[in-house]
C-alpha positions as CSV (number, residue, x, y, z in Angstrom):
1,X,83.3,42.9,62.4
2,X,81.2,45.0,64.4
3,X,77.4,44.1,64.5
4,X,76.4,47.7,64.6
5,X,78.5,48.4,61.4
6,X,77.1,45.4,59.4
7,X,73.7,46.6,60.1
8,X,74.7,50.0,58.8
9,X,76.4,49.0,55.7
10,X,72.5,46.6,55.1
11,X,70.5,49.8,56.1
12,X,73.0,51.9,53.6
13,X,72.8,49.7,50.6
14,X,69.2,48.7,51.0
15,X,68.1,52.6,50.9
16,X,70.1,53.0,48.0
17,X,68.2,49.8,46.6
18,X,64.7,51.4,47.3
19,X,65.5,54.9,46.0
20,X,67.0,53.8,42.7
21,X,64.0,51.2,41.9
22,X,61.4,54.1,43.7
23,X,58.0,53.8,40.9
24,X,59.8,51.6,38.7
25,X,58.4,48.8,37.1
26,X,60.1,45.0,36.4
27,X,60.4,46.0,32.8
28,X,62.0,49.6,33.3
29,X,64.0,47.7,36.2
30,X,65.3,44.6,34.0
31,X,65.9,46.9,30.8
32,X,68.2,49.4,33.0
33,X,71.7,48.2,32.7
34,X,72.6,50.8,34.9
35,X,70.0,50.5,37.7
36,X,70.1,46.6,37.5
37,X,73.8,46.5,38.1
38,X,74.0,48.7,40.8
39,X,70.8,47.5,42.8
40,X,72.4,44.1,42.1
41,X,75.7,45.3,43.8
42,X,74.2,47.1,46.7
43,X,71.7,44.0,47.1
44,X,75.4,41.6,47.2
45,X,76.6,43.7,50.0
46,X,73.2,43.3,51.8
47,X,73.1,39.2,51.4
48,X,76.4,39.6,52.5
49,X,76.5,41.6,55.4
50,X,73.3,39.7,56.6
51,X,75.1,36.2,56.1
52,X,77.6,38.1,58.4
53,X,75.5,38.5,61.2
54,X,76.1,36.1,64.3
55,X,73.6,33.2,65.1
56,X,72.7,34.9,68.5
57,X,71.7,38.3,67.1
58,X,70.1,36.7,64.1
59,X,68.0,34.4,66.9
60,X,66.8,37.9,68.5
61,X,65.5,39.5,65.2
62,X,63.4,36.7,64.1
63,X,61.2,38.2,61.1
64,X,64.1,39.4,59.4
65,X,64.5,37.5,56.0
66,X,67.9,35.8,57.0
67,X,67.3,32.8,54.7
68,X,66.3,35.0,51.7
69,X,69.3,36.8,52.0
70,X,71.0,33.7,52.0
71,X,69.6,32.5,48.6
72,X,70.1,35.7,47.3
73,X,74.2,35.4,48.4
74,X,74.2,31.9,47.0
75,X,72.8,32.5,43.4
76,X,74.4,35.6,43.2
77,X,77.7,34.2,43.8
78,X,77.2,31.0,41.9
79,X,74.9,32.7,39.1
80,X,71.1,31.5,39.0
81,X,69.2,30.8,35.8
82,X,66.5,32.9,36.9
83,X,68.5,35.7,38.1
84,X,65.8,38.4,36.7
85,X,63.2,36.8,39.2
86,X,65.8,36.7,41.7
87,X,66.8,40.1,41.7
88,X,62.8,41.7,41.6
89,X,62.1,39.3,44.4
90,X,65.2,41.0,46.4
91,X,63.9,44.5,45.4
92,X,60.3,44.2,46.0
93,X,60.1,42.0,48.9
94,X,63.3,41.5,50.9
95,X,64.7,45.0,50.8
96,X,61.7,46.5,52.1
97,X,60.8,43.9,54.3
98,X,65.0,44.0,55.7
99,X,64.5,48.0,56.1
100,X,61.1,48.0,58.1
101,X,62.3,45.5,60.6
102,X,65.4,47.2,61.1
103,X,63.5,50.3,62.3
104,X,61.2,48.0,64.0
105,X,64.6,46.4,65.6
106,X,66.2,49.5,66.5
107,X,63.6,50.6,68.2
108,X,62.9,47.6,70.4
109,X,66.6,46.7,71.0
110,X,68.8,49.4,70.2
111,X,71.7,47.6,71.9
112,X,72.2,45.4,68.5
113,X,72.8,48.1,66.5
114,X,75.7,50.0,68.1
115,X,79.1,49.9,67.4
116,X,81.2,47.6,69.7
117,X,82.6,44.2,69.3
């Protein structure tokens, strides 16, 4: 897949994440069928996508969370115990942290986010 499109499709669903959970609180947040399912799908397709990204462009973009992304794809896959904790941790710390190096990243080295193979 093209690296510049699997960064799209993390900087897609990760704005969706911080706009639906925008001044909410873990109660609201874990209450919220609707919210929790959707933030949990678009947060899927960012552990995903990010699990997709090869070694050597990982290796350039260092703070990026890659290993949190990977635990989120693994216990979301597999199911984890503690998925409420889980799933705040993704929406208060790896999604913004994902979408602030991303602008960080595209500003530094814009030549890993465009669209060729």
């Amino acid at each position: 897949m093209l690296n510049g499109a699997l960064f799209a499709m993390i900087e897609e669903a990760g704005e969706c994440v911080l706009v639906m959970t925008e001044e909410v609180d873990k109660g609201e947040f874990l209450r919220s069928r609707l919210t929790r399912y959707e933030v949990q799908r678009r947060l899927s397709i960012m552990a995903r996508c990010a699990g997709d990204v090869p070694p050597e462009e990982r290796a350039q973009m260092p703070e990026m969370p890659w290993d949190g992304w990977a635990t989120v794809a693994r216990d979301l896959h597999k199911g984890n115990p503690d998925m409420d904790e889980l799933l705040w941790f993704a929406v208060t710390s790896l999604a913004p942290a994902t979408m602030m190096w991303i602008e960080v990243y595209r500003k530094d080295q814009p030549e890993l986010f465009t669209f060729t193979a």
